[in-house]
LUMDO-171727 format. One record per residue (C-alpha): x, y, z. Coordinates in nm, 2 decimals. Layout:
<sites>
{site {X Y Z}}
...
</sites>
This chain:
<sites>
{site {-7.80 1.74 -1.17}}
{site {-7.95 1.51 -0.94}}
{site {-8.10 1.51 -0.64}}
{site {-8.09 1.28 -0.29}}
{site {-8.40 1.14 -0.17}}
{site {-8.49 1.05 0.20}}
{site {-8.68 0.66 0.21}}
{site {-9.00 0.90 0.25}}
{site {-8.93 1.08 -0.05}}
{site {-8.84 0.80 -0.23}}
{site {-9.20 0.63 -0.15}}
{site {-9.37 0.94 -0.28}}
{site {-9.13 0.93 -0.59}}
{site {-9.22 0.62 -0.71}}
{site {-9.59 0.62 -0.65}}
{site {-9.76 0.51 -0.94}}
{site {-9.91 0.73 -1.16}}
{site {-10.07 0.73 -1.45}}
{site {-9.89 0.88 -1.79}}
{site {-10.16 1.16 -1.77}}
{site {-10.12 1.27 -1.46}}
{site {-10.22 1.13 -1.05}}
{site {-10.49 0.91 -0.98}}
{site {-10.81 0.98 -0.99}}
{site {-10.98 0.82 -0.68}}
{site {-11.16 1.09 -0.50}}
{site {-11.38 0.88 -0.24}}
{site {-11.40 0.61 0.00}}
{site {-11.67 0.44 -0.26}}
{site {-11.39 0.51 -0.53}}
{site {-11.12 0.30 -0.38}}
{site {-11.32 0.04 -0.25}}
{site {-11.49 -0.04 -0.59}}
{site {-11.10 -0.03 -0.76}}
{site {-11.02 -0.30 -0.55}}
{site {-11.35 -0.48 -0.61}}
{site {-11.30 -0.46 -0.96}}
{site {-10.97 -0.59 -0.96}}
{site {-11.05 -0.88 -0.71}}
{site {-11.32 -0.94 -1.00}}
{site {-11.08 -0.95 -1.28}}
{site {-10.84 -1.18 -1.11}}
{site {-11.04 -1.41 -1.03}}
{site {-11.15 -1.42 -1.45}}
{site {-10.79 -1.42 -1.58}}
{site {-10.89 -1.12 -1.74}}
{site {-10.78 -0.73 -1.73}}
{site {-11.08 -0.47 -1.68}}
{site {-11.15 -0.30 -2.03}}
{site {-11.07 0.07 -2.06}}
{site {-11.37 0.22 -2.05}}
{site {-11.33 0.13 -1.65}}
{site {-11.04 0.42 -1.60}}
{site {-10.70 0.34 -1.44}}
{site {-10.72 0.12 -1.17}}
{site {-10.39 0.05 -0.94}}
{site {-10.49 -0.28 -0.79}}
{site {-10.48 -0.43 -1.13}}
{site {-10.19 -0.65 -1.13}}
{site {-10.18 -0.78 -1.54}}
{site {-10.30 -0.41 -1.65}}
{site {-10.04 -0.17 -1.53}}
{site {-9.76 -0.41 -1.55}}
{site {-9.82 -0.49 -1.92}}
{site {-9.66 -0.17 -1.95}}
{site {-9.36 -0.14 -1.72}}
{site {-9.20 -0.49 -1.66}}
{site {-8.86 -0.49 -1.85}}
{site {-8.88 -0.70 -2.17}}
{site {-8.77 -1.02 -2.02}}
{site {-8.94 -1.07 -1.73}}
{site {-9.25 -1.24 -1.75}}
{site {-9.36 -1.24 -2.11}}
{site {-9.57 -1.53 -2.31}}
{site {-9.22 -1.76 -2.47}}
{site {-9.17 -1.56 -2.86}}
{site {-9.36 -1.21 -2.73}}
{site {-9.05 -1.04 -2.53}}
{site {-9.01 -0.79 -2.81}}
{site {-9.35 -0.70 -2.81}}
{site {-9.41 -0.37 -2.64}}
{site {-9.78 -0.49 -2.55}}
{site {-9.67 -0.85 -2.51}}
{site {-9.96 -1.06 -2.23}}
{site {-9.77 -1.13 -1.95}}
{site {-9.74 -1.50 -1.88}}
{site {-10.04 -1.67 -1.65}}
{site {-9.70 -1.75 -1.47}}
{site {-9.72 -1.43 -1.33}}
{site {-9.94 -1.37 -1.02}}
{site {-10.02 -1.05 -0.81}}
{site {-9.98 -1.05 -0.47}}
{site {-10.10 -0.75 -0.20}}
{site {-9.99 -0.58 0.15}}
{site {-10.14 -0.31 0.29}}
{site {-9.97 -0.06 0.57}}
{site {-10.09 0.16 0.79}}
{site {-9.82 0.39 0.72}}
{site {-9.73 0.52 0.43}}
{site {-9.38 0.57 0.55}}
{site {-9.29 0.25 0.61}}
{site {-9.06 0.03 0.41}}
{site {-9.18 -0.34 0.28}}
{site {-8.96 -0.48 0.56}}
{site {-9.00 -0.82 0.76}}
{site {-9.03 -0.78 1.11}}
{site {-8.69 -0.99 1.20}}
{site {-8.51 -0.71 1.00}}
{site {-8.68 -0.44 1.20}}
{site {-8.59 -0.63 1.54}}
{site {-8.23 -0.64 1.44}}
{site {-8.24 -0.33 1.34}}
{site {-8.32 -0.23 1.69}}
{site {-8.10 -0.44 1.84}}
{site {-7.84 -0.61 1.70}}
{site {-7.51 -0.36 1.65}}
{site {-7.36 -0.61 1.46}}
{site {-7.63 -0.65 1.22}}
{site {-7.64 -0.30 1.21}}
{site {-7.24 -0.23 1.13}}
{site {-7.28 -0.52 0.84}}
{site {-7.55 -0.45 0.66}}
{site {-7.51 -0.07 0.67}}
{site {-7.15 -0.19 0.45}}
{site {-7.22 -0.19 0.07}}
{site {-7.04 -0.51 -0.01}}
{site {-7.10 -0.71 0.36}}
{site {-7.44 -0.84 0.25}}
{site {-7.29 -1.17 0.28}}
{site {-7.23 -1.14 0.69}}
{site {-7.58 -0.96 0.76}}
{site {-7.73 -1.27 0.61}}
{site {-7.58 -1.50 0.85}}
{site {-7.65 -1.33 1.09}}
{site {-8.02 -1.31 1.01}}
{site {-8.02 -1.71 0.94}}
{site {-7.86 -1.73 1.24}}
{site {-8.16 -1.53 1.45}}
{site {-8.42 -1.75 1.23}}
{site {-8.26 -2.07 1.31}}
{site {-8.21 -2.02 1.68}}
{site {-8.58 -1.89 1.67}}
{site {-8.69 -2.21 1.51}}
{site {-8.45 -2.42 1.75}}
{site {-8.64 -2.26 2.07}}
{site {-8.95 -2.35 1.94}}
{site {-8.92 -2.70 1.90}}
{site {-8.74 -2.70 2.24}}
{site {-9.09 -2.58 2.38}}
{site {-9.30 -2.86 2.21}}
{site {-9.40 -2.67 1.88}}
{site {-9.41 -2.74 1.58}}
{site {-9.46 -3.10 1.59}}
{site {-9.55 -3.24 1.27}}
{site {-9.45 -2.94 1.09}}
{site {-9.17 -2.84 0.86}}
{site {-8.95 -2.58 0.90}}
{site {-9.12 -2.33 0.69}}
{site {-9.46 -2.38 0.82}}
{site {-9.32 -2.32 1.22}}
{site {-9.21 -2.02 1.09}}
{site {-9.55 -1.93 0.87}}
{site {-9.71 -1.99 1.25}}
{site {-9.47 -1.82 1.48}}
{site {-9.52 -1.52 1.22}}
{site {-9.88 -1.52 1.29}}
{site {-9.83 -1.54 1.62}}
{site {-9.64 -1.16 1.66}}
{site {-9.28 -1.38 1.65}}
{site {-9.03 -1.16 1.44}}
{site {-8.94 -1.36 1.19}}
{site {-8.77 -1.30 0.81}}
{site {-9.14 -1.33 0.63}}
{site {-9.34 -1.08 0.53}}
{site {-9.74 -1.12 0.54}}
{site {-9.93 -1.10 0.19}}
{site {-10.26 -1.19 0.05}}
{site {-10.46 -1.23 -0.28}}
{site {-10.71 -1.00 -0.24}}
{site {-10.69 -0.68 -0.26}}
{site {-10.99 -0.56 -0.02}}
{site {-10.76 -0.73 0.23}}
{site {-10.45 -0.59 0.16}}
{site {-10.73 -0.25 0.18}}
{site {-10.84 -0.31 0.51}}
{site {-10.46 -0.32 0.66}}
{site {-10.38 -0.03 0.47}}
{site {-10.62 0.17 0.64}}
{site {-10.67 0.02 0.99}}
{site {-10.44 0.22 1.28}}
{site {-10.22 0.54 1.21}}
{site {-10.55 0.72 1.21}}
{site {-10.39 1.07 1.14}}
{site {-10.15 0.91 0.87}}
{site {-10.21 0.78 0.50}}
{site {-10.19 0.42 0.45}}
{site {-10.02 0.28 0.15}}
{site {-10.09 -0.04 -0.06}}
{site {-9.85 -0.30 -0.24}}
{site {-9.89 -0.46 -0.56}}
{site {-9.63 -0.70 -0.61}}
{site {-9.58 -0.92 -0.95}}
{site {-9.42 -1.28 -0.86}}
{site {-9.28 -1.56 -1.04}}
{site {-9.26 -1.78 -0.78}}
{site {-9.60 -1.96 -0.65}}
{site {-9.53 -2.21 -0.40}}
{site {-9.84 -2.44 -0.23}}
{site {-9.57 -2.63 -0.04}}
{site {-9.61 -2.97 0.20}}
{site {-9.49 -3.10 0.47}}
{site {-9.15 -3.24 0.30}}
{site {-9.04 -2.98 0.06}}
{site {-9.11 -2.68 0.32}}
{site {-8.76 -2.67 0.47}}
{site {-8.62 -2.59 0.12}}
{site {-8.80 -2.28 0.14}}
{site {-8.67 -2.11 0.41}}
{site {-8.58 -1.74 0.32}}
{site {-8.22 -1.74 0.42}}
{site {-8.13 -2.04 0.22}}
{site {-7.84 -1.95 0.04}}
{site {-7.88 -1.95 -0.33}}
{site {-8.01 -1.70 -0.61}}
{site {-8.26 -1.39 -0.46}}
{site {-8.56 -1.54 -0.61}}
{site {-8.85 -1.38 -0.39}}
{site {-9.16 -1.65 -0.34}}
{site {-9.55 -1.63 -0.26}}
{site {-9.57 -1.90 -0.05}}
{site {-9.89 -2.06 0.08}}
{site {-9.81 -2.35 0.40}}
{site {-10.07 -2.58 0.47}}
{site {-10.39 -2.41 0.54}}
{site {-10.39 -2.44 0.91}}
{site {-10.43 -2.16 1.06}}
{site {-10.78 -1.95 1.06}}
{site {-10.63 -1.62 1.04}}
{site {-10.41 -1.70 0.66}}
{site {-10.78 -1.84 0.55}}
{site {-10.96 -1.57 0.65}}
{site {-10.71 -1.31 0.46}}
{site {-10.64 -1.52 0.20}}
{site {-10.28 -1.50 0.30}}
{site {-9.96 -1.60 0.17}}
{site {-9.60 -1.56 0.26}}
{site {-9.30 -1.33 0.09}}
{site {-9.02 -1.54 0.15}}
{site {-8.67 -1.43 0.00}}
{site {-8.30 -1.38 0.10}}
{site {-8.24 -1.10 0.22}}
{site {-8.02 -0.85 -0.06}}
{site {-7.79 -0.55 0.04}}
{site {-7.96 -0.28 -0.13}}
{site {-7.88 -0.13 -0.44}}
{site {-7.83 0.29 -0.59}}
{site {-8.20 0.36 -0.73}}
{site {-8.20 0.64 -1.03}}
{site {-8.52 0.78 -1.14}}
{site {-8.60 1.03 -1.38}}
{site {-8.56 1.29 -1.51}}
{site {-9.00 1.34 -1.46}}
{site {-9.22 1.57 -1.63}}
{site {-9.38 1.79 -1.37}}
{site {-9.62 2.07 -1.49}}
{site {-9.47 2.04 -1.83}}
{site {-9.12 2.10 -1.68}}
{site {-8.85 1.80 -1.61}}
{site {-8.74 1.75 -1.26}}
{site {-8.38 1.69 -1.20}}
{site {-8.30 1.27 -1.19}}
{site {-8.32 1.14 -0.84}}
{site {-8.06 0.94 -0.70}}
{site {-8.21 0.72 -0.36}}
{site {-7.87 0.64 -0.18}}
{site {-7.79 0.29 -0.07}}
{site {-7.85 0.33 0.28}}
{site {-8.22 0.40 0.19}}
{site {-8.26 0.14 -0.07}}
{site {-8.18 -0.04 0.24}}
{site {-8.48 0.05 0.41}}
{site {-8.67 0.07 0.18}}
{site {-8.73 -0.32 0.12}}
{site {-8.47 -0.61 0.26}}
{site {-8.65 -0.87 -0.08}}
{site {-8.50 -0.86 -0.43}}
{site {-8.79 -0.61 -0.53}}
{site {-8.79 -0.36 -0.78}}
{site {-9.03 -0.05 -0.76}}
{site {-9.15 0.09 -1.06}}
{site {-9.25 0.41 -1.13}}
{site {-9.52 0.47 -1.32}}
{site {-9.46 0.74 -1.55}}
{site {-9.12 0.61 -1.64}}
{site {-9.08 0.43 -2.00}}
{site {-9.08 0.04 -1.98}}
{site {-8.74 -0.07 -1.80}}
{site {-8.46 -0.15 -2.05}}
{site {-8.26 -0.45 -1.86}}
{site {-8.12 -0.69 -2.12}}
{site {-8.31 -0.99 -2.16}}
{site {-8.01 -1.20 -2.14}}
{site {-7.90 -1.05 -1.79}}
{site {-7.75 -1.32 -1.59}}
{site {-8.04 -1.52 -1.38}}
{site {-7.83 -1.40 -1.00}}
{site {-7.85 -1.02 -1.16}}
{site {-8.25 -1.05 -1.22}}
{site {-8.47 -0.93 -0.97}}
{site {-8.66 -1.14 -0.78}}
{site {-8.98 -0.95 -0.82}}
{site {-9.15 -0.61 -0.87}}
{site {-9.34 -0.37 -0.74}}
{site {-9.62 -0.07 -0.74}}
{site {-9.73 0.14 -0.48}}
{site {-9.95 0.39 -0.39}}
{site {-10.13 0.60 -0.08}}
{site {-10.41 0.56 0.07}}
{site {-10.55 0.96 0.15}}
{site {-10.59 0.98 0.59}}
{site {-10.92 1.10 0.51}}
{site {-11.08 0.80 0.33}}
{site {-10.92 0.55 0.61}}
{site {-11.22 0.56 0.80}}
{site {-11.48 0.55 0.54}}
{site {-11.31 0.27 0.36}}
{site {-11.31 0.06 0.66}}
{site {-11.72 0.11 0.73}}
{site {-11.80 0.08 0.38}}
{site {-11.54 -0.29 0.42}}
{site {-11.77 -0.42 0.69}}
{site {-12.11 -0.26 0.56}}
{site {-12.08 -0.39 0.22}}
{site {-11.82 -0.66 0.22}}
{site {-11.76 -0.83 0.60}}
{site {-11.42 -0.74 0.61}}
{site {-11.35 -0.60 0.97}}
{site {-11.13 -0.70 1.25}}
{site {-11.37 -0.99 1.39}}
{site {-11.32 -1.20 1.00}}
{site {-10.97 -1.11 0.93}}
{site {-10.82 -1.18 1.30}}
{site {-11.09 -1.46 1.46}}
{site {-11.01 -1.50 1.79}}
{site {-11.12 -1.88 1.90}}
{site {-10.93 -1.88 2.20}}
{site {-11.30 -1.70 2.35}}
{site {-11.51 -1.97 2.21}}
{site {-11.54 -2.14 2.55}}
{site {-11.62 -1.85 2.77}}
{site {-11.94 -1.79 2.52}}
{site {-12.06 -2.21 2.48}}
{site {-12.25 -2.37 2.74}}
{site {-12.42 -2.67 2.68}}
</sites>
């Protein structure tokens, strides 16, 4: 038997969870020290030792466990069950507000709104070809009227679109960063009354990119669906100040998820199907979500390069009722509030007199 899941269900489905049961972060202090300790860790090259509990901001720990046996693994250890992933690999963060919100870009939410077209393509199984167009063609002509207003000079491709991004234009990248209090902070500023949810994504693809190479790197370059963490020139205070990269990848046509079946309260629940159409919404990269009390994925290792994914993921909420906490305890105990993350310098000459 199996069951259809709505994209909200779906989220909640695949919420990691440790083999013994759900997370065990009861506090604002819990949370915030989980992502300490794993902004710790990173930065060592090293996973936390056992004695600190499960933590589900540690990239290298949880996915030690759940990658499929080809992906990522040390060159003679994909057989190993406890194989080290490769230093290749890095871990990447996002944070919503939301926690019933796809990982989406923002171009593909505008043309979700209003392009019928777009709409009528990419809702087709097998059209993924046509929605893409028309999403390079959106991105192009957005790039196009930039330069015809005088930006961008001096600038590739890639990087005008990095800025135009932080500027509020929708574009097909998606904002990330590499730490993890970040990513927190995001996850639990606005949609007071709702939880927030966090992102942990594992990447192959790590990309410090110049002025010359960056039109390469444009998502909607056709090709295979590799998904990158891409970092422009630093030149912007806002992606220094959050540590911020770039998810840049073609967009993909969505594909049938099936889960389970899951052990609940001893019993197991019937295997959940998640349709196309919500696998649709549910992320427009080449990302697979993992579940975390599922058995290590069984792809074959010698899978065709175009039918690997591009990268994966692990998610999890963030309670309503620690939002507000976390946040103080952010500022308080770590500077990380609205005024560091977002500085605003267009003020800087109303406040200096000389």
């Amino acid at each position: 038997m199996s069951k259809e899941l709505t994209l909200k269900e779906f989220l909640e489905w695949v919420e990691y969870r440790p083999k013994n049961g759900k997370l065990t972060i009861n506090t604002a202090d819990e949370w915030v020290e989980k992502a300490v300790q794993a902004r710790e860790f990173s930065s060592k090259d090293a996973t936390p030792p056992e004695s600190a509990g499960v933590n589900p901001f540690c990239g290298e720990d949880l996915f030690a466990s759940l990658l499929p046996l080809h992906w990522g693994r040390e060159e003679g250890a994909e057989e190993a069950p406890q194989a080290r992933i490769s230093s290749a690999i890095k871990y990447v963060y996002r944070g919503q507000s939301n926690s019933t919100w796809g990982l989406t870009s923002s171009l593909f939410r505008d043309l979700k709104k209003t392009s019928k077209e777009f709409c009528t393509e990419y809702a087709h199984e097998y059209r993924g070809r046509n929605a893409r167009r028309i999403l390079k063609e959106a991105e192009d002509e957005t790039i196009k009227k930039a330069r015809r207003n005088g930006l961008g000079r001096n600038m590739g491709d890639f990087e005008l679109l990095a800025t135009l991004q932080h500027e509020g234009v929708p574009t097909s990248l998606l904002d990330i960063t590499t730490d993890p209090l970040v990513a927190l902070y995001f996850a639990c500023k606005g949609e007071e009354s709702e939880d927030g949810r966090m992102f942990v994504l594992a990447i192959k693809s790590w990309d410090e990119i110049g002025e010359d190479e960056s039109s390469t790197l444009l998502p909607q370059k056709e090709g295979s669906n590799i998904v990158r963490a891409v970092n422009p020139r630093e030149t912007c205070p806002k992606m220094i100040a959050q540590k911020g990269r770039f998810l840049s990848g073609r967009l993909v046509a969505g594909t049938v998820y099936q889960l389970g079946p899951k052990i609940h309260n001893g019993n197991p629940t019937p295997k959940v199907n998640l349709r196309a159409k919500e696998s649709k919404e549910l992320t427009n990269f080449d990302i697979r979500f993992l579940h975390g009390g599922e058995r290590r994925l069984t792809e074959k290792k010698n899978k065709p390069d175009k039918e690997q994914r591009g990268a994966y993921c692990i998610t999890f909420k963030i309670p309503q009722v620690h939002k507000n906490p976390i946040l103080e305890i952010l500022k308080d105990g770590h500077g990380i509030c609205k005024d560091s993350l977002l500085p605003d310098y267009s003020k800087l000459q109303t406040h200096t007199h000389f």
